[in-house]
N, C-alpha and C positions, 0 to 999 in steps of 0.2 A: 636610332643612333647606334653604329658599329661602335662596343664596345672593344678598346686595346686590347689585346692578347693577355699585356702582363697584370692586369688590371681581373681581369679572369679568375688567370692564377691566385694571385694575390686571392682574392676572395672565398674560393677552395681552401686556402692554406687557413684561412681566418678559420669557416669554418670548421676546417678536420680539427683545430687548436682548442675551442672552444665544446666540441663537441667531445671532447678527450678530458678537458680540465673544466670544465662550466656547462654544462649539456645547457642548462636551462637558458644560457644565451646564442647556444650555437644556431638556432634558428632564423634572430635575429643578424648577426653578423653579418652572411652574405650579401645577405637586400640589402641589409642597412647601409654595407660599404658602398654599393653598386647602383644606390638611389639616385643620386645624383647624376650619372655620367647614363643611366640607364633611360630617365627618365625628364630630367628639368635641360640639356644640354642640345643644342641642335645647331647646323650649320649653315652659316647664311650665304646667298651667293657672291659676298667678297670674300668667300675665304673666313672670314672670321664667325665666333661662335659667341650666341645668344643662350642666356641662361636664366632662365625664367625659377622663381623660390620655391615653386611647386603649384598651390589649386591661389596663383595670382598671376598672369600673363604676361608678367613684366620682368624686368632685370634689373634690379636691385644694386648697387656696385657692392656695398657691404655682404650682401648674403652671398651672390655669384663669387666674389671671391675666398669667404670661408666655406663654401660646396668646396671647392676645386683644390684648395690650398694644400689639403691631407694628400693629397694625388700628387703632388709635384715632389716627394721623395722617390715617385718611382719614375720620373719620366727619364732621365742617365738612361734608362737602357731599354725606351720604346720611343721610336719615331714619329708614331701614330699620335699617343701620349701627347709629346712635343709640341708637334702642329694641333692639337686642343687647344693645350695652355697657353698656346704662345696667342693662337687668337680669341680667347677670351681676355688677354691683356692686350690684345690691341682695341678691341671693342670696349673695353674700361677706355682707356685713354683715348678713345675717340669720345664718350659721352663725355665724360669731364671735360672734354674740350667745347662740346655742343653746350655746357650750361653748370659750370663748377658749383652751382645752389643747387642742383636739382638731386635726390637719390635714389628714383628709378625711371628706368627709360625704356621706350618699344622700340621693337625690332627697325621701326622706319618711322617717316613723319609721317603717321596714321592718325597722329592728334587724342588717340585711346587714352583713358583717366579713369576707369573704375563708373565715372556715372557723376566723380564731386563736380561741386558749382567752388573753383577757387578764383580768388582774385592775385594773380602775380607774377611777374614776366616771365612766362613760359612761352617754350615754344613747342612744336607738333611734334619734336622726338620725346621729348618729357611724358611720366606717365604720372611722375608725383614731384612735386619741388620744395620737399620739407628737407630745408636744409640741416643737414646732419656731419658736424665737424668726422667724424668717424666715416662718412662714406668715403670722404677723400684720401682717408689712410689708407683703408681699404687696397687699394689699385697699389701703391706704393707697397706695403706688405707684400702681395701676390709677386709682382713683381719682381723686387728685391728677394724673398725666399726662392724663387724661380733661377734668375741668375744665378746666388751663390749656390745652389744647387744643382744645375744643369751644367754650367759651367759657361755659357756663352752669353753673349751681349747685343744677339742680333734684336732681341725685343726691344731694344732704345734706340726706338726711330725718333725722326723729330716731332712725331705725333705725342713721344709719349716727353718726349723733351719740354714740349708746349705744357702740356700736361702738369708738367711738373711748375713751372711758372706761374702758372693758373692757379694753381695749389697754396704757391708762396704769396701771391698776391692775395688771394682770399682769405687765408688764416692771416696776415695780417690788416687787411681793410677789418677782419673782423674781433682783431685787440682792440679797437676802439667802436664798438656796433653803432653810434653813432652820427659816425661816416660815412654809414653802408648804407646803399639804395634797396636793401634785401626785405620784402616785406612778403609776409603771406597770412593770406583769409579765406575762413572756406566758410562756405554756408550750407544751414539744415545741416548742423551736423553735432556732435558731442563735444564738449568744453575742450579737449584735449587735443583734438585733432585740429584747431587754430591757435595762436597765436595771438595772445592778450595785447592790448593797448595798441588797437586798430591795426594789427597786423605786424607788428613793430619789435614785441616780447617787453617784458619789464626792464626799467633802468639796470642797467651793472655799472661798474665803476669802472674803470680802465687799473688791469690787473696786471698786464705780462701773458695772462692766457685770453684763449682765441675763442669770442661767444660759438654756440650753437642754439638754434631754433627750436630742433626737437632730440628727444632720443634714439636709440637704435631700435626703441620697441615703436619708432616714432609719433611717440608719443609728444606733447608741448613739456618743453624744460619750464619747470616753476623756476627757477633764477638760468641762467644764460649762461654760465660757465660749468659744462657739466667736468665732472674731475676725472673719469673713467675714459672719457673721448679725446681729452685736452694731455692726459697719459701715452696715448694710444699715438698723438700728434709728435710726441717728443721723442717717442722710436721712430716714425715712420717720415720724420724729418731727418732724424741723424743717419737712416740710410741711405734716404735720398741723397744726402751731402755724400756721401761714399758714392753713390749710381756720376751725379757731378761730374765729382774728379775724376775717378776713374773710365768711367767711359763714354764722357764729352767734352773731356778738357778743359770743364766749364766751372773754375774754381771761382766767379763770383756770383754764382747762384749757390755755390756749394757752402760759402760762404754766409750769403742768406739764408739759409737751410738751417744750418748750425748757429747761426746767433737768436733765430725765432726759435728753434728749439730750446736754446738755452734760456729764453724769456721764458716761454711756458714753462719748463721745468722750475724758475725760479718766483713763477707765480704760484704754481698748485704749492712749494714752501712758503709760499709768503702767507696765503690766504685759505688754503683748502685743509689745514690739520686743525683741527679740533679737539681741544682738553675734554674728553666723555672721562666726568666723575666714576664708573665702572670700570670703563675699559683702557682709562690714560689716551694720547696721543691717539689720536684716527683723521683716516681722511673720509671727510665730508663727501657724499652724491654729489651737489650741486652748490653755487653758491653765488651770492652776485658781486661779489666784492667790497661791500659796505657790512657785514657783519651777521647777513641772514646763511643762514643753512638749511641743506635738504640732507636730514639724517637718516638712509636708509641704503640699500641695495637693490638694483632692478636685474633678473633674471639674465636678461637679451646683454650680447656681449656686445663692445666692452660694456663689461663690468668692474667694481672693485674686487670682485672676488679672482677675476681674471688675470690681476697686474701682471701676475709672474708669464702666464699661460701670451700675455702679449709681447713680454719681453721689458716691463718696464722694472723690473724687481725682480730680486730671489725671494721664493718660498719661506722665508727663513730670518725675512726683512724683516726689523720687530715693528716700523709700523704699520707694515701690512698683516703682521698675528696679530696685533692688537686689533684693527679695522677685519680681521675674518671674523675672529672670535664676535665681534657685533654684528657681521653679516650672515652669521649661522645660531644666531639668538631670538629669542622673540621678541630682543628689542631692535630689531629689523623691523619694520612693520609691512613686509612684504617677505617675512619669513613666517612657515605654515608645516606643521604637522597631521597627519593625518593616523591612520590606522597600519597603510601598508606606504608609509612615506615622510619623509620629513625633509623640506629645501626651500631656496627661496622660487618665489614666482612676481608677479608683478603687475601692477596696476592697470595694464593693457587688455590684460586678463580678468576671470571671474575672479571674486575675492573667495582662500582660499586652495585654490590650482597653483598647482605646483611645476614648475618648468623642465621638463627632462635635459633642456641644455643648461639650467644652475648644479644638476647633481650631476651632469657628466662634468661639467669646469670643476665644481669639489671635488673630483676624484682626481683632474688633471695637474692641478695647482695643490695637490696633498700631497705631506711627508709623511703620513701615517697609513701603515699598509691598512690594520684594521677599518681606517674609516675608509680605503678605497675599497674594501671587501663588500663594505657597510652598503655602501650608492651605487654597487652593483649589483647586489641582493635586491636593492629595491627598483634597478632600471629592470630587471629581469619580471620584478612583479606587477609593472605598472605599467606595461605597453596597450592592456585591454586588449589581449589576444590578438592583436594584429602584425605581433611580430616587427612591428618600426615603432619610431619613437615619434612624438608631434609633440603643438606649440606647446600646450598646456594639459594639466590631469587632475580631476578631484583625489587627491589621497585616500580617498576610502570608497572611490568606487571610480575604479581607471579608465572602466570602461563609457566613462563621460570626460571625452576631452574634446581642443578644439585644436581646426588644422589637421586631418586627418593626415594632409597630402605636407609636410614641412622638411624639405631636404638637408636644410641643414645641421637640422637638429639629429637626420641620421649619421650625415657624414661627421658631425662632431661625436656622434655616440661610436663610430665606427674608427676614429680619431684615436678614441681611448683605447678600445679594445687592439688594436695596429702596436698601440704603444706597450700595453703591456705584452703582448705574444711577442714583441720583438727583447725585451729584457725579460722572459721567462718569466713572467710575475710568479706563477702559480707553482713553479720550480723553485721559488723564495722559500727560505724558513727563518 
């Protein structure tokens, strides 16, 4: 993969910055920024570009579009850039269009799955169809960030228009999961990677917000309504309603956009804040709508710890202090300290391992310079000499992690350090 010119640059400038103010990261930085675009990106012969998560062959909508996303503040002034981005969002909105349940896909109809035995309407583009309300943000984000960014509208073709319909109809067939034809079962396999009650997931109640099947660690949701994806739905709807109007004239989708947005926003108030005796007011992981809760935090974004970092809140929101402050506690129970470490990690995971993209989101979604010093101190100590970051890490012995090969965990960690060498953190007193 030709690597963009300005993209080069950029990574130089990272490290000369870091190697000036942080030696101990300047190592990291370069690769870490360059993982991505150096190594999971590759060009198909329509023109558009396939992005595979790293040591898995597939293309993901959620991961391919948080790899690339960091990259689209510099494309304004590379052409190269440009025709990347522009066709990694056209190959998002071509999959979504081939199968809006499914969340990764092969390069071609090669029929390729890893090796599982599932049972559920798939077709030969699909590599996995654990539907994941957050993958269909995903494309909408990239997107959306892409345009107001770039400045042009040529990426809303009617592919991605379609796309966008597809989207609406699916997050509403699945306000009421009931309706939906959406089933998946896999076999010989571990509890979590199916889908309880013959494929089906447990009852939920009809909320305002939009079931999901599994997580973004996709993992199986123990209740159907996860709160961090159904967050994530109510940005990545209210832009769409803006992408509508303004650049298809299409003010009765925009329309739908904005009033299922507003349902979901007016469910996760109705049903997902929780009176935690300790912490007051918090919102809930998951929940099914009848009065059960999943009280915890999972690493893999979205996250709760993320809201700000996704755009659905300020930093500053008190009930997302209240819901940090429990998701950086041990009453997390996917929150884990170690020796050279302390963050959440997540059930997908060893119990334990700690996720280098929960302590890069804590430093990004933090108003405290100390504790962004704190989760730099410790990304710097816990790569196990490899100089990139991956999926997971024992806090007291780094050098046992898993996902050697995880992109995006670099370009999130490369995310961070981007953002502070751009407001001089280190020139702060």
């Amino acid at each position: 993969m030709n690597i963009p010119d300005i993209l080069l640059t950029r990574a130089q400038k990272l490290e000369d910055y870091y190697s000036e103010h942080y030696p101990s990261l300047a190592p990291l930085a370069k690769q870490c920024f360059l993982n991505t675009m150096e190594t999971t990106v590759k060009q198909l012969e329509d023109g558009s570009y396939f992005v595979i998560t790293g040591d898995i062959p597939a293309m993901w909508l959620r991961d391919s579009a948080a790899q690339v996303r960091p990259y689209v503040r510099f494309a304004p002034e590379d052409k190269e850039l440009q025709k990347i981005l522009e066709g990694v969002i056209a190959k998002q909105a071509e999959m979504v269009c081939a199968d809006p349940y499914a969340n990764a896909f092969n390069e071609g109809p090669n029929g390729a799955n890893g090796g599982y035995e599932d049972e559920t309407k798939k077709n030969d583009y699909v590599w996995e169809r654990k539907y994941e309300v957050d993958s269909l943000c995903a494309p909408l984000y990239l997107g959306y960030t892409y345009w107001k960014t770039v400045g042009c509208d040529r990426i809303f073709t009617e592919t991605f228009h379609k796309m966008m319909e597809l989207i609406v109809e699916t997050f509403t067939t699945e306000q009421d999961h009931k309706q939906s034809d959406y089933f998946f079962r896999r076999s010989h396999c571990i509890k979590s990677d199916t889908l309880p009650a013959g494929g089906l997931g447990r009852p939920v109640n009809v909320t305002g917000m939009t079931w999901s099947g599994f997580r973004p660690s996709d993992d199986t949701c123990r209740f159907g309504y996860l709160i961090p994806s159904n967050m994530m739905a109510v940005v990545a709807l209210t832009d769409a309603a803006e992408i509508c109007r303004e650049c298809y004239a299409d003010e009765a989708l925009a329309l739908r956009c904005e009033n299922l947005a507003n349902e979901i926003r007016d469910g996760i108030d109705d049903y997902a804040i929780v009176d935690h005796p300790k912490y007051g007011k918090i919102y809930a992981y998951e929940t099914d709508g009848f009065g059960n809760y999943v009280m915890m935090d999972d690493a893999n974004s979205p996250s709760l710890l993320a809201m700000p970092y996704l755009g659905y809140c300020s930093p500053k929101d008190p009930l997302y202090r209240n819901t940090r402050n429990f998701i950086l506690s041990s009453d997390n129970p996917y929150y884990y300290k170690g020796k050279l470490a302390k963050g959440v990690g997540s059930p997908h995971t060893p119990e334990g391992y700690i996720w280098p993209i929960g302590i890069v989101m804590q430093a990004l979604t933090s108003i405290d310079r100390q504790e962004i010093l704190d989760c730099l101190e410790m990304l710097s100590n816990t790569h196990g000499g490899t100089n990139y970051m991956h999926e997971s890490f024992d806090p007291n012995a780094p050098e046992q992690f898993t996902r050697p090969w995880f992109a995006w965990a670099n370009t999130l960690f490369a995310e961070l350090l981007e953002n502070l060498m751009e407001e001089d953190f280190f020139a702060a007193n």
